[in-house]
C-alpha positions as CSV (number, residue, x, y, z in Angstrom):
1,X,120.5,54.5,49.6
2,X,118.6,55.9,46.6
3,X,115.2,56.3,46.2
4,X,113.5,53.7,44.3
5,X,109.9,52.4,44.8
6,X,111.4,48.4,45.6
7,X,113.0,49.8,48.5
8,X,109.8,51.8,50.1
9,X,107.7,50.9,52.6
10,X,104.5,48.9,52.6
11,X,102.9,52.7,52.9
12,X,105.1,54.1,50.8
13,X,104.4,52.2,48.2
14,X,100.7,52.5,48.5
15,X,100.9,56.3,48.4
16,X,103.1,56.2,45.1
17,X,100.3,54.2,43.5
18,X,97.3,55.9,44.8
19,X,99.3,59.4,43.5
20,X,99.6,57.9,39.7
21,X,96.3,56.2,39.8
22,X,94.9,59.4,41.1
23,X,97.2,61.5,37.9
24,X,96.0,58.8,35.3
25,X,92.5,59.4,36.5
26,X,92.2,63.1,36.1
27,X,91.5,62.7,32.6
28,X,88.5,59.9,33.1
29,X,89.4,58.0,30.3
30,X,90.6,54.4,31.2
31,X,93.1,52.8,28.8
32,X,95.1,49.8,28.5
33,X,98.4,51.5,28.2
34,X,97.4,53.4,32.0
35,X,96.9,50.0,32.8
36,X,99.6,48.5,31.5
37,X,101.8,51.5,33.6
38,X,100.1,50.9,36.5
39,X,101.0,47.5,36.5
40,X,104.7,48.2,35.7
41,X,104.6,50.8,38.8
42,X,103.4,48.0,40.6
43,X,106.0,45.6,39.9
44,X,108.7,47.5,40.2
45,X,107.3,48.5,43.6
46,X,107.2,44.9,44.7
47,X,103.1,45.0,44.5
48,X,101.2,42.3,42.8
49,X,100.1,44.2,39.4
50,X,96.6,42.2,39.5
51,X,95.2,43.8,42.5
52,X,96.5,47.6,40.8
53,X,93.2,49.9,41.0
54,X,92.8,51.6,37.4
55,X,90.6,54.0,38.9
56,X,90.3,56.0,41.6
57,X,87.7,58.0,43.8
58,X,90.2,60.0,45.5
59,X,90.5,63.9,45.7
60,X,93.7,66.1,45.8
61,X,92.9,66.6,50.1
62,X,93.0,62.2,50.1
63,X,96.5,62.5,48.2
64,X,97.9,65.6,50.1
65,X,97.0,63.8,53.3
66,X,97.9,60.7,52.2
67,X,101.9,62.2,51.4
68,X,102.2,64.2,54.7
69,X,102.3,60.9,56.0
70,X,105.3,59.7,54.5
71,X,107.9,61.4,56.8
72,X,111.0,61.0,53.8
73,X,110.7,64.2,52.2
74,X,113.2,62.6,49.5
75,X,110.4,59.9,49.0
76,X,107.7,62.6,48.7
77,X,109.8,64.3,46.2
78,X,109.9,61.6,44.0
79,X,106.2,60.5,44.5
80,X,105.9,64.4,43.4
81,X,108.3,64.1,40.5
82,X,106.9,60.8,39.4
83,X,103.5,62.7,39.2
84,X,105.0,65.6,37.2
85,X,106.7,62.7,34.4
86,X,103.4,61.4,34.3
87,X,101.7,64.0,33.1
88,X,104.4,65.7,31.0
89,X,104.7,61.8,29.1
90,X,102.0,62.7,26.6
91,X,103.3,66.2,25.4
92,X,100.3,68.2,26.6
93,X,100.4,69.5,30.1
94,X,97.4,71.4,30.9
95,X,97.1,74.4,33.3
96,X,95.0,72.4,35.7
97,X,97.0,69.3,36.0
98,X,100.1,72.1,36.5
99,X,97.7,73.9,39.4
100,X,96.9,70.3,40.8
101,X,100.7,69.1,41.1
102,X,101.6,72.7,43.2
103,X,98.8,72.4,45.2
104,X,99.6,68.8,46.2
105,X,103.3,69.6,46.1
106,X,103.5,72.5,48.4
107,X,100.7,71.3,50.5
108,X,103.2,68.4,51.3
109,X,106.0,70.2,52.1
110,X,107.5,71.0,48.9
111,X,108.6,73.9,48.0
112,X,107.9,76.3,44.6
113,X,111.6,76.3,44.1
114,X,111.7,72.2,43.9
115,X,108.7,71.8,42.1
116,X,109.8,74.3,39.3
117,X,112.9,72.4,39.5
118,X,111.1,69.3,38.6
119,X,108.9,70.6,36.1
120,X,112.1,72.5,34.7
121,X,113.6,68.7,34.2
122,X,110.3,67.2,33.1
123,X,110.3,69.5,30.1
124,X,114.2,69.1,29.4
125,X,113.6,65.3,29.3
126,X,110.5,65.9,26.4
127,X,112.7,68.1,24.2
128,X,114.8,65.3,24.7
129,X,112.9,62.6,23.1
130,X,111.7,65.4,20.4
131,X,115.3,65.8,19.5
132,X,115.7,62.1,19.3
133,X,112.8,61.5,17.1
134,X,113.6,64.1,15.3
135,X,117.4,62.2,14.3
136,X,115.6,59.1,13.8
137,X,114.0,60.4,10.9
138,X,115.9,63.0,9.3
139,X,117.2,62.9,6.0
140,X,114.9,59.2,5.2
């Protein structure tokens, strides 16, 4: 079976939206394309996208906590990984946001070696749609 939010549990599911709610918040700013996200996440989770929570009180200990309670590690992966695309998306990754995602990562179970691994195919999937962009507009 893959991993794929439609197919988590009720709790599951919960936990991946409380972990991007809790990565859209860092930055404080509420905006209708986070919304927008959110609600998407929500949907494709099975979740009705008009009860989504935009905001969020939560701290790193409420996520942490919150993931060692999923006992899939492959599900906690993704949730992780899904965190790390999240805030790689707008091309700026700040140290913090890096320092957040180990904490919460290895705190959960995972370990450096994965984490790198994801952050590793984050940035491969940004130079990606750099190099796209980048063909799209050449020689116009």
């Amino acid at each position: 079976m893959s991993i794929q939010p439609k197919n988590f549990d009720e709790n599951e599911k919960n936990v991946y939206m409380k972990a991007l709610t809790f990565m859209l918040s860092l930055d404080k700013k509420n905006t209708v394309e986070k919304t927008d996200y959110l609600k998407l996440q929500a949907f494709r989770c099975g979740l009705d996208g008009r009860k989504v929570k935009t905001k969020t009180t939560d701290k790193i200990s409420d996520i942490i906590l919150a993931l060692n309670k999923i006992d899939n590690i492959a599900v906690r992966r993704y949730i992780l990984l899904n965190m790390i695309m999240l805030t790689i998306a707008g091309h700026e990754l700040l140290d913090t946001e890096v320092d957040i995602i180990y904490g919460i990562g290895t705190k959960a179970g995972i370990s450096v070696d994965k984490i790198d691994d994801f952050f590793l195919w984050a940035a491969r999937g940004v130079e990606w749609q750099i190099e796209g962009m980048r063909i799209v507009e050449e020689d116009l």
